[in-house]
C-alpha positions, 0 to 999 in steps of 0.5 A: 124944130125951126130950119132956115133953107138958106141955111142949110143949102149955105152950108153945103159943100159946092161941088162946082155948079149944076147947070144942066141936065146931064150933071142933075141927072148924075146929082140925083140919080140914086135918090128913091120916090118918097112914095113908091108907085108914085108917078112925074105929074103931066100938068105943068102946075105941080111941077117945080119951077111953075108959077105961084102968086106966092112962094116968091112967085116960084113953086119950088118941088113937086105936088104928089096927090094920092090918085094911085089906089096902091099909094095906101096908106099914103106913107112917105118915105125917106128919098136917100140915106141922110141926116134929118135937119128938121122934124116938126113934131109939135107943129101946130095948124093954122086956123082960118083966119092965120093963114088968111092973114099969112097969104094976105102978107104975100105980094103980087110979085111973088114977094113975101116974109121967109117965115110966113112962106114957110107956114104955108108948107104945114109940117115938115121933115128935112134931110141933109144927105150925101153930096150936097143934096137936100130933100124937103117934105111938106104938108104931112100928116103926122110924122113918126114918132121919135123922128127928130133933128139929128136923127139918121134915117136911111133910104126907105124909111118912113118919115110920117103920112101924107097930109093937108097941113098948111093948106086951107083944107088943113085949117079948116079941118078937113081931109081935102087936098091931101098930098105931099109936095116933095122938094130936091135941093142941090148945093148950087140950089133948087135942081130945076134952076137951069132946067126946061120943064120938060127937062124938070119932068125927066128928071123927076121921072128918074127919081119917082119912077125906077 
């Protein structure tokens, strides 16, 4: 099931702007790590906010890589109690040549077409959650079996396992780059919008690793 982040984030309910790090905090506070024993990465580039030469020039969450042996088997969880808004079940992967042509659409400037962008994410569950926050789960591997739009998942549960879908490991059908990247949404918008890196990796920190 197709899912439009615009959408969605619209329809939220605004609970005056989220600006800085203290009302982030509090925002996101009892969320949980979609992978328990899972740690805020050091290296600026897997944190939300640094540069991409795609995604709209943005890295918009976090890239979580299994390189913490008590990770297996790498099952990712739900952050918080929430609705499911997308679960791509029959999702299908890119060959080759498709996601050669998707990254050869995307600009210089980090501009791109919304939907090509979205491909590059593989499969995905979404989860609307209390609050006005929304948690994103791209490049699974699989995902659970009866897992749906609609569905109402609580905090903990499983969603399906880490993957490589969407990435250029992915369509060439190998196991390489396995990971999650995890993304918050708050109804003002992406969690680090106002935020320092350092800031960015707090809260992270908050969330992945209580």
């Amino acid at each position: 099931t197709q899912c439009d982040l615009r959408v969605v984030s619209q329809g939220l309910p605004i609970r005056g702007r989220i600006e800085d790090l203290d009302q982030v905090l509090a925002a996101v506070a009892w969320l949980g790590s979609p992978l328990p024993g899972a740690r805020a990465p050091r290296r600026a580039d897997l944190l939300p906010g640094s540069p991409r030469p795609y995604r709209q020039g943005i890295h918009q969450g976090v890239d979580l890589y299994p390189a913490w042996d008590h990770l297996e088997p790498y099952a990712v969880r739900a952050a918080g109690d929430g609705w499911v808004v997308r679960a791509d079940g029959a999702y299908g992967e890119m060959t080759v040549e498709e996601r050669s042509d998707v990254l050869a659409r995307q600009g210089p400037d980090g501009s791109g077409n919304p939907e090509d962008l979205d491909r590059l994410h593989g499969r995905q569950v979404w989860i609307l959650h209390g609050g006005g926050v929304l948690t994103r789960y791209s490049h699974l591997a699989w995902i659970r079996a009866g897992l749906s739009r609609g569905t109402w998942i609580a905090k903990g549960e499983t969603l399906g396992r880490m993957g490589n879908s969407g990435t250029s490991a992915g369509a060439e059908g190998t196991r390489d780059d396995t990971h999650l990247h995890f993304e918050v949404h708050l109804a003002s918008g992406p969690f680090w919008a106002n935020l320092t890196m350092s800031q960015v990796r707090e809260v992270l920190e908050e969330v992945l690793e209580r």
